[in-house]
RODO-2510 file (C-alpha; in nm, 4 decimals, decimal comma):
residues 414
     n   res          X          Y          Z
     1     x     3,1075    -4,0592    -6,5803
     2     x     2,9193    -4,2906    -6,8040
     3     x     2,6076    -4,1744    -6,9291
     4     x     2,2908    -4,2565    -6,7289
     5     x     2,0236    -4,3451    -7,0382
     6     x     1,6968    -4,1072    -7,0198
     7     x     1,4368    -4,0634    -7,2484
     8     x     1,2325    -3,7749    -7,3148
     9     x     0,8648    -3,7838    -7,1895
    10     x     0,5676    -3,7547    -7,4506
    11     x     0,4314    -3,4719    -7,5873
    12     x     0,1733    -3,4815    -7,3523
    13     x     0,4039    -3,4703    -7,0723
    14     x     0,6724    -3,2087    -7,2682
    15     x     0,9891    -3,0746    -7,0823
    16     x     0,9956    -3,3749    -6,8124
    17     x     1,2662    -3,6263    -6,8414
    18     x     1,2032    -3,9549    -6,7001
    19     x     1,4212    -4,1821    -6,5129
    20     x     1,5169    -4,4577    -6,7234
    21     x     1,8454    -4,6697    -6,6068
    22     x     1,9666    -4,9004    -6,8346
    23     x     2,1911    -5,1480    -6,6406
    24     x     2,4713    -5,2146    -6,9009
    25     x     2,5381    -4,8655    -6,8952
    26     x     2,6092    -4,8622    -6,5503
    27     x     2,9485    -4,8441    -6,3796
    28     x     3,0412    -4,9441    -6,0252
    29     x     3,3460    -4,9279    -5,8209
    30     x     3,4095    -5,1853    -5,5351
    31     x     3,6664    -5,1279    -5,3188
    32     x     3,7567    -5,3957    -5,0653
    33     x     4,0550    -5,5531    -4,9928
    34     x     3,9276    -5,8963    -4,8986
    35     x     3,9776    -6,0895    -5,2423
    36     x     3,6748    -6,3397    -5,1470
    37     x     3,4375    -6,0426    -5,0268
    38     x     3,5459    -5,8426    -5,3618
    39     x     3,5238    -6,1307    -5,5355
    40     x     3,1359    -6,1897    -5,4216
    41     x     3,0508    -5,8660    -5,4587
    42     x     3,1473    -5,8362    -5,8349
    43     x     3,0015    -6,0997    -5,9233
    44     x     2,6753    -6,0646    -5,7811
    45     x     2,7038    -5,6733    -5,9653
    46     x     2,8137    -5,8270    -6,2754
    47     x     2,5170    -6,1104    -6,3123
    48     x     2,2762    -5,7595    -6,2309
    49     x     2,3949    -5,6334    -6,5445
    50     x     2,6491    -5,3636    -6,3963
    51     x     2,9861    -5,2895    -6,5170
    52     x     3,2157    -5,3175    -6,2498
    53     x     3,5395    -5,1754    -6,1619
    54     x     3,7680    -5,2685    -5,8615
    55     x     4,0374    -5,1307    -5,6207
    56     x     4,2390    -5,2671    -5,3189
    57     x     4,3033    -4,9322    -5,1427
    58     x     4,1856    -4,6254    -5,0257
    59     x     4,4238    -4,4123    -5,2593
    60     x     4,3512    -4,6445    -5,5709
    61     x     3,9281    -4,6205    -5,4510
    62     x     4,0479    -4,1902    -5,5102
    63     x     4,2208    -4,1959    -5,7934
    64     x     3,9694    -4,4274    -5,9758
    65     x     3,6986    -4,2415    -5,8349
    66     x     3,8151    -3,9516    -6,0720
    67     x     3,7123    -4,1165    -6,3715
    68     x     3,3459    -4,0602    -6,2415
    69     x     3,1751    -4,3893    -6,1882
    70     x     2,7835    -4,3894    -6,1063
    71     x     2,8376    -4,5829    -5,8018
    72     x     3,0461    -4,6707    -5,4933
    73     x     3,0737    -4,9789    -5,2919
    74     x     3,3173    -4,9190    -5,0093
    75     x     3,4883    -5,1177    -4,7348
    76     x     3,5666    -4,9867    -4,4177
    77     x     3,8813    -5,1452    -4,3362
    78     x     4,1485    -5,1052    -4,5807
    79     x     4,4677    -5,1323    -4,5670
    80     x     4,5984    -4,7764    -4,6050
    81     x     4,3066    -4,5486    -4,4493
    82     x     3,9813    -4,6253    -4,3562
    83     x     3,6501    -4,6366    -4,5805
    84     x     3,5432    -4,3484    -4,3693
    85     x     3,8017    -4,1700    -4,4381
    86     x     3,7996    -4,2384    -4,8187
    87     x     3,4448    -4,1458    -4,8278
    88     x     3,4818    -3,7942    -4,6104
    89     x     3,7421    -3,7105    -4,8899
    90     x     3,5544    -3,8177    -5,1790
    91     x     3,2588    -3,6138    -5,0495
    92     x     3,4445    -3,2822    -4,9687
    93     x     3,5479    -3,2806    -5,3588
    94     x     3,3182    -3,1482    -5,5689
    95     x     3,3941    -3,3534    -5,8568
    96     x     3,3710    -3,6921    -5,6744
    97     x     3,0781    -3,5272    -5,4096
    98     x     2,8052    -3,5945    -5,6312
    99     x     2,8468    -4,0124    -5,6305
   100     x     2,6730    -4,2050    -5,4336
   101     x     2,8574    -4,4538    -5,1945
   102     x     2,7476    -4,7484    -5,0085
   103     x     2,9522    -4,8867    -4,7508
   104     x     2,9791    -5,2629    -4,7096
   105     x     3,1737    -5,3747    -4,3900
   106     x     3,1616    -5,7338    -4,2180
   107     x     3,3492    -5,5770    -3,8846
   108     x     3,1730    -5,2565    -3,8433
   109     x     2,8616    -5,3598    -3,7988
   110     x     2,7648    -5,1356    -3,4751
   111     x     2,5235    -4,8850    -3,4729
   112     x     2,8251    -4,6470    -3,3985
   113     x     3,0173    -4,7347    -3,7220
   114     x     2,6635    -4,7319    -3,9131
   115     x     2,6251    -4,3641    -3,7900
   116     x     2,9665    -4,2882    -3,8282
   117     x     2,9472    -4,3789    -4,1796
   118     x     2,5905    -4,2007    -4,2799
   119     x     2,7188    -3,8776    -4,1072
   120     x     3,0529    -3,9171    -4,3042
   121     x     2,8692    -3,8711    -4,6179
   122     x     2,7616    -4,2596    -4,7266
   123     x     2,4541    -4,2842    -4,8997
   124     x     2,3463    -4,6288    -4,7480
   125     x     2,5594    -4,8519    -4,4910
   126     x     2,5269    -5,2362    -4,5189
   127     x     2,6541    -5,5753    -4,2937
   128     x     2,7966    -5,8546    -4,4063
   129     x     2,6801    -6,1220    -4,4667
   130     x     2,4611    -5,9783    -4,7341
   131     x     2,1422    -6,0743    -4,8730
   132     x     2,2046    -6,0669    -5,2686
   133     x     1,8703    -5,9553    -5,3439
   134     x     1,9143    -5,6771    -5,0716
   135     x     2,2060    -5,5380    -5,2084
   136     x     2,1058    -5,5512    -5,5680
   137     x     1,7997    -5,3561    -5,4453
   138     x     1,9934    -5,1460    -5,2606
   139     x     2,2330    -5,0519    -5,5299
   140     x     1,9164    -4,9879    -5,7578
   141     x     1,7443    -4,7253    -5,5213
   142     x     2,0737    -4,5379    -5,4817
   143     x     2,0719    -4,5421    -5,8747
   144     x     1,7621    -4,3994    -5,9101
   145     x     1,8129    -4,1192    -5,6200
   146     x     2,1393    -4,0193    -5,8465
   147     x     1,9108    -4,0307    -6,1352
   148     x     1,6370    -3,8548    -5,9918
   149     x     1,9127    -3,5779    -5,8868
   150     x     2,0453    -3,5722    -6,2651
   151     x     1,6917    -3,5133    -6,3744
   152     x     1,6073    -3,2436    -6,0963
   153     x     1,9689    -3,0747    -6,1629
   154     x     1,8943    -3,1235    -6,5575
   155     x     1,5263    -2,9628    -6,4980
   156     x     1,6563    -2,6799    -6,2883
   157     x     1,8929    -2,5674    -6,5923
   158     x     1,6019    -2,5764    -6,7829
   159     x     1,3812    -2,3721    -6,5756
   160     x     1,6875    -2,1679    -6,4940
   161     x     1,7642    -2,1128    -6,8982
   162     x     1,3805    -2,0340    -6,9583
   163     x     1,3759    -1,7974    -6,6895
   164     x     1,6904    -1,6327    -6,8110
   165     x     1,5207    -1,5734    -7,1438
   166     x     1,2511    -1,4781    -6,9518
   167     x     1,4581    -1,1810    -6,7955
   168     x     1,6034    -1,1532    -7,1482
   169     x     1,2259    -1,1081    -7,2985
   170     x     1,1141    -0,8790    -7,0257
   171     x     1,4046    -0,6763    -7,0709
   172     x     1,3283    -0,6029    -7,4143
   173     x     0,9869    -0,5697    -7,3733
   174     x     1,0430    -0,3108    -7,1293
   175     x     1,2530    -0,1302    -7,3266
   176     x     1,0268    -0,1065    -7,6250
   177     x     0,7917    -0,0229    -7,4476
   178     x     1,0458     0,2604    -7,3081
   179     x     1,1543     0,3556    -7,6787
   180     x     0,7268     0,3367    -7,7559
   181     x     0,6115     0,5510    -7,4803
   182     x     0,9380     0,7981    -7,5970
   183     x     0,8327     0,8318    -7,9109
   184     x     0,4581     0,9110    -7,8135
   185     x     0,5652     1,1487    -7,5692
   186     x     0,7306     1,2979    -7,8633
   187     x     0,4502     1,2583    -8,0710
   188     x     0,2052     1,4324    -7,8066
   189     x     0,4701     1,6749    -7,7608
   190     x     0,4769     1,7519    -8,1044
   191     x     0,0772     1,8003    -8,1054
   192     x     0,1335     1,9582    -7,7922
   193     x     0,3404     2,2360    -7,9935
   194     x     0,1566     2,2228    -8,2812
   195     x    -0,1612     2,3103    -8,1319
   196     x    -0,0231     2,6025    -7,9465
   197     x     0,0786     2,7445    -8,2955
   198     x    -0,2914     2,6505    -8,4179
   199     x    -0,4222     2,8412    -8,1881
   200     x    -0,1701     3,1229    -8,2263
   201     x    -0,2410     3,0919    -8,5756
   202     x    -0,6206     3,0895    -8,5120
   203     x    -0,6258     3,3837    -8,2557
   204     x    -0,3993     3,6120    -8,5018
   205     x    -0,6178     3,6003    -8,7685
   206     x    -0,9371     3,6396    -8,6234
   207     x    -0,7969     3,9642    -8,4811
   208     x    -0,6546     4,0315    -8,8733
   209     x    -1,0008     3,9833    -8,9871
   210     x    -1,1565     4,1981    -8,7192
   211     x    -0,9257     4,4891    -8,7993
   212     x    -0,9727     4,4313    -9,1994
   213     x    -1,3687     4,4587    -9,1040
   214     x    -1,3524     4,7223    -8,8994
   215     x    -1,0692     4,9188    -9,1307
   216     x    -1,1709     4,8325    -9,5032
   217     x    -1,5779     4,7318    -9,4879
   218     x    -1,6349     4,9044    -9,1831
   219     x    -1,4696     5,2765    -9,3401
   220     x    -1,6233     5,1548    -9,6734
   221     x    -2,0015     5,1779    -9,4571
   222     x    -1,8884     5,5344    -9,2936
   223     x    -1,8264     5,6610    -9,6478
   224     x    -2,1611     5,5585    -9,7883
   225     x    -2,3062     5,6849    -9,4589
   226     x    -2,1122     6,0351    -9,4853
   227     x    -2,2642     6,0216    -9,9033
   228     x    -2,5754     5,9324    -9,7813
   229     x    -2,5855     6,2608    -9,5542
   230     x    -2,5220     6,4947    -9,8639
   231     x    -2,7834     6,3099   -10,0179
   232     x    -3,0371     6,3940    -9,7160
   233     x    -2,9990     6,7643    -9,7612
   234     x    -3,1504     6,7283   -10,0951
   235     x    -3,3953     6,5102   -10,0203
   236     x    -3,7190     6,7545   -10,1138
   237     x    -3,5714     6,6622   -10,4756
   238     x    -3,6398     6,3415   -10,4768
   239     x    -3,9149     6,1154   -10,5653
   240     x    -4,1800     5,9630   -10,3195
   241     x    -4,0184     5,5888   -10,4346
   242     x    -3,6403     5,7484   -10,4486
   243     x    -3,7192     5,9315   -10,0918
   244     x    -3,8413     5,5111    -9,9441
   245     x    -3,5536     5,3701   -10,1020
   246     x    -3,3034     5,6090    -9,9414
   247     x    -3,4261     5,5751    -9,5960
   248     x    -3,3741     5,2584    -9,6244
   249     x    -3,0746     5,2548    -9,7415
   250     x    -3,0359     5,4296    -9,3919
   251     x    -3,1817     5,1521    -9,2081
   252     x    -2,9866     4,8504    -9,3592
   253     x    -2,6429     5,0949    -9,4040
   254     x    -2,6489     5,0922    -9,0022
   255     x    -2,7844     4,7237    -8,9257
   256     x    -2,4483     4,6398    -9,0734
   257     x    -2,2417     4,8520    -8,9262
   258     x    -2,3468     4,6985    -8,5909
   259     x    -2,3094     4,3726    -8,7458
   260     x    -2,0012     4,4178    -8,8105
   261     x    -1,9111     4,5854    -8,5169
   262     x    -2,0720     4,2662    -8,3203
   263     x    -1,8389     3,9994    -8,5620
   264     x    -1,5416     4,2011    -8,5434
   265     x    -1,5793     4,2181    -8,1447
   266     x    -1,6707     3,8698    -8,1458
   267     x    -1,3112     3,7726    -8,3517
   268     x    -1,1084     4,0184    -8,1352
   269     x    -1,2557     4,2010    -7,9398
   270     x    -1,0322     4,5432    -7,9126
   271     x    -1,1649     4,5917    -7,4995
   272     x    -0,9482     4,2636    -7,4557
   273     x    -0,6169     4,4050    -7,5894
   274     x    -0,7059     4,7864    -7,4490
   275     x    -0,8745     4,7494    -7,1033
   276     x    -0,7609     4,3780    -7,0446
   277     x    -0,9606     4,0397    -6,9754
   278     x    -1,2677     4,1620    -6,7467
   279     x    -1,3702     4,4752    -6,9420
   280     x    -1,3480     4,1759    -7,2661
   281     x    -1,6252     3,9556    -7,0520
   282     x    -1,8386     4,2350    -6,9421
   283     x    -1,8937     4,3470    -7,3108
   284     x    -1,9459     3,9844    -7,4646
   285     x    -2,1449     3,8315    -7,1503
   286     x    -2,3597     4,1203    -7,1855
   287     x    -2,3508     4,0804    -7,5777
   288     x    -2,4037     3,7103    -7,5442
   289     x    -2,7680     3,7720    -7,3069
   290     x    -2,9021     3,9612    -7,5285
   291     x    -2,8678     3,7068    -7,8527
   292     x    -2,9478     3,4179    -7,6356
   293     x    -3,1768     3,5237    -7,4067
   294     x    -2,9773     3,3648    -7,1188
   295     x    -2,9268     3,5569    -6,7751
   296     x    -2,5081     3,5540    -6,7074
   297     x    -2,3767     3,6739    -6,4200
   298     x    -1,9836     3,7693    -6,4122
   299     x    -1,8241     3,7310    -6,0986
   300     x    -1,4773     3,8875    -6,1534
   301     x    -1,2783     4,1848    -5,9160
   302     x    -1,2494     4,5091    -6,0489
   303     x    -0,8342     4,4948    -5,9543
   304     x    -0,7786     4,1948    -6,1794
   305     x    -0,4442     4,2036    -6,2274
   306     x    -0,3520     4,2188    -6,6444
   307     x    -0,2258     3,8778    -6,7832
   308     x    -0,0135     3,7479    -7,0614
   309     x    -0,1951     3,8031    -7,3531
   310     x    -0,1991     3,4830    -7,4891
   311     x    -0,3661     3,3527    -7,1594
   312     x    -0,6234     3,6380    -7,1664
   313     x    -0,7221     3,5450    -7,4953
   314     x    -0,7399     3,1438    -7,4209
   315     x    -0,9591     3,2443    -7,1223
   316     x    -1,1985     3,5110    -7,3309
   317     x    -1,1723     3,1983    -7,6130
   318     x    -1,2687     2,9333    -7,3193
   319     x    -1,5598     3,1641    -7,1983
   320     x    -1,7023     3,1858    -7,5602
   321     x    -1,7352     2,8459    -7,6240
   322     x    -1,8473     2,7447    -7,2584
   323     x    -2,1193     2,9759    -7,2672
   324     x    -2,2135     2,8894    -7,6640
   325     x    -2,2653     2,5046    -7,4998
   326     x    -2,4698     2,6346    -7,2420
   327     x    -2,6939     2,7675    -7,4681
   328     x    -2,7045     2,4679    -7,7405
   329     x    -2,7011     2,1843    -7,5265
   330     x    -2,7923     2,2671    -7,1142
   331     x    -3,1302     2,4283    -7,1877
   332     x    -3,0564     2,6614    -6,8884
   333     x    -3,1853     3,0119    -6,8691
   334     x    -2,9012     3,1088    -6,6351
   335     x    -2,5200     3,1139    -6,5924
   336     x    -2,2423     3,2020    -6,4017
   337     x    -1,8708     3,3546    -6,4731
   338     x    -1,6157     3,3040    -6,2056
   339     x    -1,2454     3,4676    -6,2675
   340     x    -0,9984     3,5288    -5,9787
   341     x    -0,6317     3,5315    -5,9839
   342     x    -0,4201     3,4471    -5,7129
   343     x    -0,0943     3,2448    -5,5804
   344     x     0,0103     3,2780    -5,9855
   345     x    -0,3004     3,0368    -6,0649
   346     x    -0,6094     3,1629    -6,2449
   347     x    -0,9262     3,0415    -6,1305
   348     x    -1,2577     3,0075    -6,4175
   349     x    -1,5835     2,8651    -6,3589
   350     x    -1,8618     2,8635    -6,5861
   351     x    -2,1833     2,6874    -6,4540
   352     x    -2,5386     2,6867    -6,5350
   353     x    -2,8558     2,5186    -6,4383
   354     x    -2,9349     2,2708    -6,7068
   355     x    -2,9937     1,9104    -6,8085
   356     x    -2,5989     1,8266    -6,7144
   357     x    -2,3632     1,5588    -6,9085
   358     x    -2,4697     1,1689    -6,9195
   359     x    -2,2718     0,9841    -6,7477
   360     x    -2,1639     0,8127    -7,0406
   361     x    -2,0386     1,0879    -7,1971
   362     x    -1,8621     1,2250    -6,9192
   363     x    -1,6712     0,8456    -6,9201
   364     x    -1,5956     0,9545    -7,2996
   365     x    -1,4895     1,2690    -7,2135
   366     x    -1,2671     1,1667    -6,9497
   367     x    -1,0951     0,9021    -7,1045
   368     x    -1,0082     1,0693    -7,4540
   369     x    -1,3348     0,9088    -7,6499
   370     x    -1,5339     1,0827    -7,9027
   371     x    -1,5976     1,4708    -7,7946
   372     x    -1,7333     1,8016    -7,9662
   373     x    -1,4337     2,0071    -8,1120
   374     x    -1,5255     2,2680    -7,8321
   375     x    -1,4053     2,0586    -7,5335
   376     x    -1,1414     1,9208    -7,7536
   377     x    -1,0393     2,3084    -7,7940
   378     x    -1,1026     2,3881    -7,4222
   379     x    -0,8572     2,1264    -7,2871
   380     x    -0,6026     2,1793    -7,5557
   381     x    -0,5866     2,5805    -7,4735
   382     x    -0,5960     2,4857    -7,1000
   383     x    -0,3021     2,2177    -7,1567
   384     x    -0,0492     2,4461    -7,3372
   385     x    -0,0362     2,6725    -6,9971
   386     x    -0,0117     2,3357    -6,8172
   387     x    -0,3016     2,3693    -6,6775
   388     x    -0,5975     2,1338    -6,5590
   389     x    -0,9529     2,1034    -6,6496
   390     x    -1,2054     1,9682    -6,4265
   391     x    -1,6194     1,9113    -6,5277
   392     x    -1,8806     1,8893    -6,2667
   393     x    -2,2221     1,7558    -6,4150
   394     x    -2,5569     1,6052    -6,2487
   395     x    -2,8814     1,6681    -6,3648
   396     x    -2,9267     1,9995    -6,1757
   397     x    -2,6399     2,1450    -6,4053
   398     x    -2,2657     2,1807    -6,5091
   399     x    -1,9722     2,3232    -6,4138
   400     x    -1,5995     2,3776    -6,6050
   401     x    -1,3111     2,4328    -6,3899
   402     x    -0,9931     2,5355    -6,5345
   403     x    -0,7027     2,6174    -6,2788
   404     x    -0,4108     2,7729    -6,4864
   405     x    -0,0859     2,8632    -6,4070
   406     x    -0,1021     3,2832    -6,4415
   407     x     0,3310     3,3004    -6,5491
   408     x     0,3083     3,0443    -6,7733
   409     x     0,4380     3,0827    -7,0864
   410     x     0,3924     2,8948    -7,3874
   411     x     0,5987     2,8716    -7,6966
   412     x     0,4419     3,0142    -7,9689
   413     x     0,7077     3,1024    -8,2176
   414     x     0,6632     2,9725    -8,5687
***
């Protein structure tokens, strides 16, 4: 086919190809067998500016028609087969279906023929005698349909192409964005793990430095109180200042003994690992009233059924710390414990009746923003049972809900 001439559009106009025909470039195929008509017809082409090609026949109007000219003028009677015929074959290949062919008769003239033709594939269908100026206008509109076709085809590889690499892009976006979210969910995984073996880590030695308090300082205190018996039975032998200092020796001697006592329980508290989880809250709610002044109420059965450790000690641990922001930040004289297991979930509540959480920071709670360590703590113990924490908050007050799994178990080897 010889090449119809386009030129690119502006920048302004980037991508579109405009229809630009440049005549000389253009070749044309008549086929007629009438030497005068032929003859007419060429030259009226030719003195357009076309190139021109010509045939006698139907089979030579084929075979020429395979070197892929732009355009077709076509007789209908010929002397081997008709130009109907010629054009229903040319149009059922799809190398030759693509040009466009204009059928010139000066005996079928009929509307029949004319719709004959047009249904048969012809692009346009003209009469002799012919106007010169109509068929060189003619000839030019089927020209530019062709080359509007070449530009839409030419366009619709391009937007197919970009939309390939479109698929192409997306494809790889998605799958970085697969490998990405991967490797965070082996990141939080890995935070995941590592903060179960913090807390592990965390829990163990608080109850190694309750025990050390209670076995080394806390003996170390019995023995000076056991000395400072022997030194009572002589105590007529003493001076007035000796006999002050001693009893108060007494006095401070057994202020921190219970001061210990209260740290060590507050570490570990030995009712948690001996009597289980509610025997552990009764001690330290009670405990925790009298330092704070705050009113708690435990709500908890008496046939709580014993839990994995680990989860009794993230509960006791999420208790503390609920209750120590009750009484730092609510400004509530009152608070409730809730604890009940059942269906293998546990169920904890702590509420009170204070201030309650701006809305704000509830917004920066929820969606990961700045927080105190202690909720930070809270939702990372109640994650690592795969569990889910829940905060209620208005101005009359606030309530934590953690609903935990009671058979989880988490993996806290090191």
């Amino acid at each position: 086919m010889s090449d119809l001439k386009y030129s690119k559009g502006t920048e302004k106009n980037a991508g579109s190809l405009s229809a630009t025909i440049d005549n000389g470039s253009i070749k044309i195929l008549t086929v007629d067998d009438n030497e005068a008509l032929r003859y007419s017809l060429v030259r009226s082409l030719r003195e357009a500016g076309y190139q021109v090609l010509e045939a006698r026949s139907g089979e030579e109007a084929i075979s020429m028609a395979a070197d892929d000219p732009d355009l077709i003028t076509l007789d209908i009677n010929l002397p081997d087969m008709s130009g109907f015929q010629v054009c229903e074959r040319l149009k059922s290949e799809p190398l030759t279906a693509h040009i466009p062919i204009l059928h010139i008769s000066s005996t079928f003239v009929d509307p029949e023929s004319r719709i004959r033709g047009l249904r048969g594939g012809a692009d346009a269908y003209l009469a002799e005698p012919i106007d010169r100026g109509e068929l060189i206008a003619t000839v030019a509109a089927l020209l530019r349909l062709k080359n509007a076709e070449m530009v839409a085809r030419q366009q619709a590889k391009i937007a197919e192409s970009a939309r390939n690499e479109l698929i192409q892009l997306n494809a790889s976006l998605e799958n970085r964005v697969a490998e990405r979210t991967k490797e965070l969910k082996s990141a939080n995984e890995s935070l995941r793990e590592l903060s179960v073996r913090l807390f592990k880590m965390q829990d163990d030695e608080r109850r190694h430095i309750a025990r050390e308090l209670h076995d080394s300082i806390g003996q170390l205190l019995a023995a000076i109180t056991m000395n400072q018996s022997v030194i009572s039975r002589e105590a007529e032998k003493l001076s007035p200042a000796a006999t002050k200092a001693f009893n108060e020796n007494n006095v401070m001697v057994e202020e921190i003994l219970r001061g210990i006592r209260t740290i060590s329980h507050l570490l570990h508290p030995p009712l948690l690992d001996e009597a289980g989880l509610p025997s552990a809250l009764r001690w330290y709610i009670e405990e925790f009233g009298q330092r704070s002044g705050i009113d708690v109420a435990l709500q908890c059965p008496e046939s709580l059924p014993r839990l994995p450790i680990e989860l009794e000690t993230a509960i006791f641990r999420i208790v503390q710390e609920c209750l120590g922001n009750v009484h730092r930040h609510s400004g509530s004289q009152t608070a409730t414990v809730r604890l009940d297991v059942d269906a293998g979930h546990a169920h904890l509540e702590i509420s009170d009746a204070g201030q309650g959480i701006s809305d704000e920071r509830q917004r920066e709670i929820k969606w990961g923003g700045r927080g105190g360590v202690g909720l930070r703590g809270i939702t990372e113990r109640i994650a690592q049972f795969g569990g889910h924490l829940q905060i209620e908050s208005s101005g009359e007050g606030t309530t934590i809900i953690a609903d935990i799994p009671s058979n989880f178990r988490t993996k806290t080897s090191l």
